[in-house]
NULOVEX-128439 format. One record per residue (C-alpha): residue number from 1; x, y, z. Coordinates in nm, 4 decimals, padded with zeros to 6 digits. Example, Ala and Ser with C-alpha at 12.3 -4.5 7.8 and 13.67 -1.06 7.14 Angstrom:
num,px,py,pz
1,01.2300,-00.4500,00.7800
2,01.3670,-00.1060,00.7140
This chain:
num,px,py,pz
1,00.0000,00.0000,00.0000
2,00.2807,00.2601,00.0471
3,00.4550,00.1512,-00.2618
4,00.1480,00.2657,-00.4322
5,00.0752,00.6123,-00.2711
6,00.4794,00.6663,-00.3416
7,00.4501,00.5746,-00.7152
8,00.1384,00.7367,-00.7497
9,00.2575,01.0603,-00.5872
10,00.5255,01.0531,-00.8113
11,00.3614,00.9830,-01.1432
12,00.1095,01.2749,-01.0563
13,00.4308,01.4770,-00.9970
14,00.5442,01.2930,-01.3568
15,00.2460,01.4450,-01.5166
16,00.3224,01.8216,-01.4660
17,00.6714,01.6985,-01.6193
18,00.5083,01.6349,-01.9599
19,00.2237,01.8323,-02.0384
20,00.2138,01.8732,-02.3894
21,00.3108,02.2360,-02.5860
22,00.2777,02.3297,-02.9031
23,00.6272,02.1928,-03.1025
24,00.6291,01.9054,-03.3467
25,00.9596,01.8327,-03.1740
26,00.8460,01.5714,-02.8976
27,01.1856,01.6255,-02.6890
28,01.2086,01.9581,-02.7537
29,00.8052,01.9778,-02.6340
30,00.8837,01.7652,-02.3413
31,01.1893,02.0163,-02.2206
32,00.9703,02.3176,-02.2792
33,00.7160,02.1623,-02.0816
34,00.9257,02.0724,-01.7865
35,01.0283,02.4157,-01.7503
36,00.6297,02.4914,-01.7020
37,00.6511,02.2433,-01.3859
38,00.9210,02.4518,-01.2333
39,00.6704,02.7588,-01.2336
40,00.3851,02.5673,-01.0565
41,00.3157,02.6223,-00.7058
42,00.0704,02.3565,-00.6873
43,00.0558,02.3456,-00.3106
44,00.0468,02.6403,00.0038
45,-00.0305,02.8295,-00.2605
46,-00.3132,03.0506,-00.4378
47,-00.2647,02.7592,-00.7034
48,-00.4211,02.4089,-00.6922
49,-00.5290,02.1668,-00.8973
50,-00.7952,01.8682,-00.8926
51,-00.7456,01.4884,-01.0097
52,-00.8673,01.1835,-01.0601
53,-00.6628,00.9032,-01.1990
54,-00.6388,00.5049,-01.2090
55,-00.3560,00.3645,-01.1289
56,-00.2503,-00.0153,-01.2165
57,00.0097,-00.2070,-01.0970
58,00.1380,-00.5151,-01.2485
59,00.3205,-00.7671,-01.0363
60,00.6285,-00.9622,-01.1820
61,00.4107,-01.2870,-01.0601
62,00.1297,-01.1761,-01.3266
63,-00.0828,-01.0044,-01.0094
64,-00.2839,-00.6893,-01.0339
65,-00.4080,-00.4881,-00.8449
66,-00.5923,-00.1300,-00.9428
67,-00.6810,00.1385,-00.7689
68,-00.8873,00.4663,-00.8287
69,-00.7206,00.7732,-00.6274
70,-00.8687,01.1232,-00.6085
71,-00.6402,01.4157,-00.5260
72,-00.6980,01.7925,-00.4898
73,-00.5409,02.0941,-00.3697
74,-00.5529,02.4941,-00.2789
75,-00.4106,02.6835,-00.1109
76,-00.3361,02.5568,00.2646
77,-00.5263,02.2716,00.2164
78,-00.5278,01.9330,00.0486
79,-00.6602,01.5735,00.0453
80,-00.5661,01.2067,-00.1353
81,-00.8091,00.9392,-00.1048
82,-00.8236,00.5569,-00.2512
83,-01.0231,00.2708,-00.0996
84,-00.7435,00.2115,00.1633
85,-00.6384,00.5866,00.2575
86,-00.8254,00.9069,00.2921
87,-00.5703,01.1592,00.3886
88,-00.6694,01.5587,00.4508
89,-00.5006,01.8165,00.5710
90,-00.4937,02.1972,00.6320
91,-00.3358,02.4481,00.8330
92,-00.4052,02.3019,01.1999
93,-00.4392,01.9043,01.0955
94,-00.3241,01.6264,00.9188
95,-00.5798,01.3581,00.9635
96,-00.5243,01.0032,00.8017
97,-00.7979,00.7336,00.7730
98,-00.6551,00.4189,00.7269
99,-00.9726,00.2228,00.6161
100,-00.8217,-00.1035,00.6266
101,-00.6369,-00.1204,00.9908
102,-00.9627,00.1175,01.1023
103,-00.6858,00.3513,01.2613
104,-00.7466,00.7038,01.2355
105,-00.4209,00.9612,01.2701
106,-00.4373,01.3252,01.3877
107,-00.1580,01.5228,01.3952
108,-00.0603,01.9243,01.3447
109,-00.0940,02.0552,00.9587
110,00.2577,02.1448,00.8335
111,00.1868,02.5311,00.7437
112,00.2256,02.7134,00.3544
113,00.6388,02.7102,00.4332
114,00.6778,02.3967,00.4621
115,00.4469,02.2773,00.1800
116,00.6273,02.5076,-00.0477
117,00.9315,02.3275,00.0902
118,00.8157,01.9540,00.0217
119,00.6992,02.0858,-00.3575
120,01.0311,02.2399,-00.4132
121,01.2001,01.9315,-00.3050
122,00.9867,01.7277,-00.5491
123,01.0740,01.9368,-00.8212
124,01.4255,01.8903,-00.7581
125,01.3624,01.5423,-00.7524
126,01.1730,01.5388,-01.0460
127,01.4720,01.7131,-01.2296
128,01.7401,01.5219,-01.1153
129,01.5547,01.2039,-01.2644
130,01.5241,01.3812,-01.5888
131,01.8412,01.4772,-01.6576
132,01.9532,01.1244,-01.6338
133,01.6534,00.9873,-01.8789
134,01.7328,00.9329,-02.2436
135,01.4517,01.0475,-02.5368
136,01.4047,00.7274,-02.7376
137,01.1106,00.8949,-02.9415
138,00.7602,00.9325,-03.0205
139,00.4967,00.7842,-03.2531
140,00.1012,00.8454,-03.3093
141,-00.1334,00.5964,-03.1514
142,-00.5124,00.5518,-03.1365
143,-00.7308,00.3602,-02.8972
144,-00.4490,00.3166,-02.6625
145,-00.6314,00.4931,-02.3754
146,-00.9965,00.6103,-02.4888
147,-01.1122,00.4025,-02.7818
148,-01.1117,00.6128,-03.1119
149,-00.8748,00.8942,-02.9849
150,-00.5697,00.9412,-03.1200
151,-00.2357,01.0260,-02.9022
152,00.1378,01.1031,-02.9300
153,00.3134,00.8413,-02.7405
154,00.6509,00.9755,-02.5759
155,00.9223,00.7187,-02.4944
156,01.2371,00.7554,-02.2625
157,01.4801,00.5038,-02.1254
158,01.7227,00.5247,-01.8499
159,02.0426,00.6619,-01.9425
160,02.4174,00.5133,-01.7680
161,02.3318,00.6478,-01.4126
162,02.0166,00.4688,-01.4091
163,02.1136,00.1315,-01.5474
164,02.1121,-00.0587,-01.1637
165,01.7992,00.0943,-01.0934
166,01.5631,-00.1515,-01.2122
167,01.4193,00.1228,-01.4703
168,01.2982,-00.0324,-01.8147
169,01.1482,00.2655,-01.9744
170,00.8724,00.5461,-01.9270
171,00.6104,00.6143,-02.1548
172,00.4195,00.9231,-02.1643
173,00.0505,00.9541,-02.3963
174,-00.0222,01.3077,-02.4837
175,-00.3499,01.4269,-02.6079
176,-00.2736,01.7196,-02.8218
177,-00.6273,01.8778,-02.8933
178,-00.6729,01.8839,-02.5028
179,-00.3084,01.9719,-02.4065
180,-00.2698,01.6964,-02.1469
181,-00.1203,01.3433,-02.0335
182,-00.3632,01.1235,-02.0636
183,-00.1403,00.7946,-01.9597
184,00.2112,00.7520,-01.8082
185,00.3773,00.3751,-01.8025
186,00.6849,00.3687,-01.5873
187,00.8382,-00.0247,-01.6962
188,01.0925,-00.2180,-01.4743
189,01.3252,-00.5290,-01.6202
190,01.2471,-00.8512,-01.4730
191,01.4279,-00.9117,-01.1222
192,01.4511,-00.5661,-01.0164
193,01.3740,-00.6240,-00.7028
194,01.0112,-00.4556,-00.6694
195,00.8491,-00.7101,-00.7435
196,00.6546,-00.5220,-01.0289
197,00.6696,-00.5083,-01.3977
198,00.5141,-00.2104,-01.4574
199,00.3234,00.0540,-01.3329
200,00.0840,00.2448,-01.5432
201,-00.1608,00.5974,-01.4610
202,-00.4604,00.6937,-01.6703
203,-00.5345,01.0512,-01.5987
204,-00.9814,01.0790,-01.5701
205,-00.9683,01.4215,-01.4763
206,-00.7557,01.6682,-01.4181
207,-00.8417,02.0382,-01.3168
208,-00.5497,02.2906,-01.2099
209,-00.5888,02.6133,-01.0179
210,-00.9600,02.5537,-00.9453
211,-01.1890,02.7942,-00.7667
212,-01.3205,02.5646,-00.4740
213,-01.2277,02.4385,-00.1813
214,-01.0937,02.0558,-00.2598
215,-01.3158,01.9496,00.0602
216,-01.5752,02.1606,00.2706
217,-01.4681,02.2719,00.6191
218,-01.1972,02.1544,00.8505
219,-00.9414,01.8888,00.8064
220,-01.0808,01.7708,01.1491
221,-01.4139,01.7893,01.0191
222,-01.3860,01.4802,00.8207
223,-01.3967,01.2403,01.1583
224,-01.5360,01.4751,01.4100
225,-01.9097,01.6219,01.4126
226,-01.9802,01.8759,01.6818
227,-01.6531,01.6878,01.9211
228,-01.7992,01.3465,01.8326
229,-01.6741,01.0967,01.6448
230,-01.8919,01.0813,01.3605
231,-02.1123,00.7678,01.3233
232,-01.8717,00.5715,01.0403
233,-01.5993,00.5786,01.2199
234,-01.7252,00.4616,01.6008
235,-01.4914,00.1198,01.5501
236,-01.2267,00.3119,01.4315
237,-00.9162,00.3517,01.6735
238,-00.7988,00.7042,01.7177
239,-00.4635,00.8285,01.7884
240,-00.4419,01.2375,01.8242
241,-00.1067,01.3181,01.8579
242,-00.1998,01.7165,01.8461
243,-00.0289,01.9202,02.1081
């Protein structure tokens, strides 16, 4: 379960990394658009964005196992949910529901600094991977997310400094008439040590610097009504490690 909020934290992060442009050159196009991510402020911010994406991961044993996760973000506040995890989180708390353990976590929110701090961090960390991936090319496609659509399909492989990571290839699917990736495929080589063969991301929706709220009222809200423990979560242990 933490395998897959880290990759799919990091192939939402991937996605601001190659959002399409206007330039027949598709390395040139995915440059230019990296650039863009280094602009964004997604988070602690009077930017934000909304998602919802499916994310599949494929098991070196033939296993899969899917999962639908939501995301959204403005300002001081944020949430991430899939069937497992609901996480929200705002200026005073950080509240994670772990559905499956029925263990609820409160703890102080983090402020606007340091959520400007973690997002500047990724983007380092989103560069530094970049500069060590190789453009292999790109080719037109149709059908491979949404039947009858056609999209550019962007390949890169890992270059020397990469080669004992376990890293096949990434593929990115770019829908030109919308501007947007529509699919990312991050591929590992057999015995890598993950366990996985690949890990892919189809992009549903995906809104940035929206108006609303991403969730009405207080972090806290979400498991307390009026200082009670709202009714869904009565078996659910609590641990509020607020000061």
């Amino acid at each position: 379960m933490k395998r897959l909020v880290l990759i799919s934290m990091m192939l939402l992060s991937a996605y601001y990394g190659a959002l399409a442009c206007e330039n027949n050159d598709c390395e040139e196009l995915f440059k230019k658009a990296t650039d863009k991510v280094r602009s964004l402020r997604l988070v602690g911010t009077g930017r934000g964005f909304n998602s919802v994406y499916q994310v599949t991961v494929t098991g070196e044993d033939g296993s899969i196992n899917r999962e639908k996760v939501e995301f959204g973000a403005l300002r001081d506040k944020y949430f991430y949910k899939t069937s497992q995890l609901d996480f929200y989180q705002d200026q005073k708390t950080l509240v994670m529901i772990h559905h499956d353990e029925k263990i609820i976590y409160l703890t102080g929110g983090k402020g606007r600094k340091r959520e400007e701090d973690q997002h500047s961090a990724m983007i380092k960390l989103l560069d530094s991977l970049q500069k060590y991936l190789v453009f292999q090319g790109c080719s037109r496609e149709f059908g491979t997310v949404h039947p009858g659509k056609g999209y550019t399909h962007v390949t890169f492989s890992p270059g020397a400094k990469l080669k004992s990571s376990g890293l096949k290839s990434i593929g990115y699917w770019l829908d030109a008439d919308e501007l947007a990736v529509r699919k990312i495929m991050v591929n590992y080589t057999p015995g890598s040590g993950y366990g996985v063969q690949k890990y892919e991301m189809v992009v549903d929706e995906m809104n940035i610097s929206p108006s609303r709220d991403p969730y009405a009222g207080a972090a806290v809200d979400k498991v307390f009504r009026n200082n009670k423990v709202r009714q869904e979560y009565k078996s659910y242990r609590i641990i509020d490690k607020r000061s």
